[in-house]
MINU-213385 format. One record per residue (C-alpha): chain; y, x, z; residue in one letter. Coordinates in steps of 0.5 Angstrom, whole numbers. Example, Ala and Ser with C-alpha at 12.3 -4.5 7.8 and 13.67 -1.06 7.14 Angstrom:
<rs>
> c,c2,c1,c3,r
> A,-9,25,16,a;
> A,-2,27,14,s;
</rs>
This chain:
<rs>
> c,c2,c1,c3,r
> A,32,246,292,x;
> A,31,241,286,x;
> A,27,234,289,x;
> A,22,234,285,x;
> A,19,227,285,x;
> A,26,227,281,x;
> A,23,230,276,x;
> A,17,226,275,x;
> A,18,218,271,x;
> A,12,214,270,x;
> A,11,209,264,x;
> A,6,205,261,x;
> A,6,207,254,x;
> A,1,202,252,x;
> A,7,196,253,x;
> A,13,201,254,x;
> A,17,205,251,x;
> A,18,213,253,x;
> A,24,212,261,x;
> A,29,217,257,x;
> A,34,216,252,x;
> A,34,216,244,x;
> A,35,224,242,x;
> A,36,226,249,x;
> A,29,232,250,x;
> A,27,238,246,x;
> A,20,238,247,x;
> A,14,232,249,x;
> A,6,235,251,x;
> A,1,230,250,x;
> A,-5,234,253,x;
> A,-11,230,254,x;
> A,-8,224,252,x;
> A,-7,221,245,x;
> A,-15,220,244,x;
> A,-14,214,249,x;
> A,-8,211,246,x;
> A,-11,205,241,x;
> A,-10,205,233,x;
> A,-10,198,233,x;
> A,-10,192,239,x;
> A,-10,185,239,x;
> A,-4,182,244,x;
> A,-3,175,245,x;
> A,-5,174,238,x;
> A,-1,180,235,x;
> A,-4,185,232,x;
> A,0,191,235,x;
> A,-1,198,232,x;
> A,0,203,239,x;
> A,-1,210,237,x;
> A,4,209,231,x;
> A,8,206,236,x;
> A,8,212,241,x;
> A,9,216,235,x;
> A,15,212,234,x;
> A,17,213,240,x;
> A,16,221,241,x;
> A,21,222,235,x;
> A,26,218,238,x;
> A,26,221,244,x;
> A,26,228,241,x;
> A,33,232,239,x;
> A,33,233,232,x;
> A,29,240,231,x;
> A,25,238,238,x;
> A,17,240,238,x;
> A,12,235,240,x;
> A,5,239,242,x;
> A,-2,236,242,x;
> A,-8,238,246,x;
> A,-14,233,243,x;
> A,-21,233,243,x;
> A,-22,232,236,x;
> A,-27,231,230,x;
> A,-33,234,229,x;
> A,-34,235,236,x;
> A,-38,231,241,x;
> A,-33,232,247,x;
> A,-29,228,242,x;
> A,-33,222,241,x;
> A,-39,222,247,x;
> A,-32,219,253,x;
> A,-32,211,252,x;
> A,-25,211,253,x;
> A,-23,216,247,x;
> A,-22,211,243,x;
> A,-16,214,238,x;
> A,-22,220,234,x;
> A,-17,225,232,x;
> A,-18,230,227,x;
> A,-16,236,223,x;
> A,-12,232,218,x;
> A,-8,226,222,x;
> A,-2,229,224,x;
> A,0,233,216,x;
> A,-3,228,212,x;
> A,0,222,216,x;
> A,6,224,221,x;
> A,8,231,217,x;
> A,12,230,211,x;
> A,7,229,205,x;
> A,11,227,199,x;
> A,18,224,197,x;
> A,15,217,199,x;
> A,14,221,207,x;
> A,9,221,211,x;
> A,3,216,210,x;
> A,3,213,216,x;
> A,9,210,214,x;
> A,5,205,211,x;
> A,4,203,218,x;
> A,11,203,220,x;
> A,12,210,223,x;
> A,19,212,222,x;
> A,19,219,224,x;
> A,18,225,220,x;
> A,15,231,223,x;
> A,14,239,220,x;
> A,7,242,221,x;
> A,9,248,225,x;
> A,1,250,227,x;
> A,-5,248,229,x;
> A,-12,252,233,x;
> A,-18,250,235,x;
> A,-19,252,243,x;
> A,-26,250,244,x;
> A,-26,243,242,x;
> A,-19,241,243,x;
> A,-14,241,237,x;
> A,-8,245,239,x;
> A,-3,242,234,x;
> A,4,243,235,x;
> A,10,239,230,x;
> A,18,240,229,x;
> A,22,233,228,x;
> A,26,233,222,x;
</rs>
């Protein structure tokens, strides 16, 4: 039988980056989770933009095709704004507009520093949760 705890990796992905190496998984889930990684943090003096980070980091560590899928209270609910430590207000539009492919010039959190690019394969309501699910290009 397979040692679980084996299969468990733990990180702090306010200061690190994803345990794993550069293209080496085929699917990341985030459930309940990127609401509470800030959009912008001031550390020792620097201005640091989190959420872009981590996306950053989910891109890397996906294989090319790879999936990333999302389970996120999102806007227009209450569920999404009442719990003090949702602090990245997730909506509709911010994984097509700002991490898919947009135009020629990519995707607009590029202006941001996102390197990644990602299609769009669906989203779906689930009460107030936000089902989004995306394929690396």
């Amino acid at each position: 039988m397979a040692d679980p705890s084996r299969a468990v990796l733990a990180a702090d992905l306010f200061h690190q980056t994803i345990p794993l190496g550069d293209g080496s998984i085929d699917v990341v889930t985030a459930h309940q989770f990127l609401e509470h990684v800030p959009r912008v943090a001031l550390l020792e003096g620097t201005t640091r933009l989190p959420f872009i980070e981590l996306m950053n980091d989910i891109h890397r560590v996906l294989i090319p095709a790879g999936l990333l899928f999302s389970a996120t209270p999102a806007f227009p609910f209450p569920a999404a704004l009442q719990d003090p430590t949702h602090v990245n207000i997730i909506t509709e539009e911010t994984f097509p507009r700002y991490f898919c492919q947009q135009t020629d010039s990519g995707p607009w959190a590029r202006r941001y520093g996102f390197q990644g690019k990602f299609d769009l394969v669906g989203q779906a309501w689930c009460g107030w949760t936000l089902l989004t699910l995306m394929r690396k290009i």
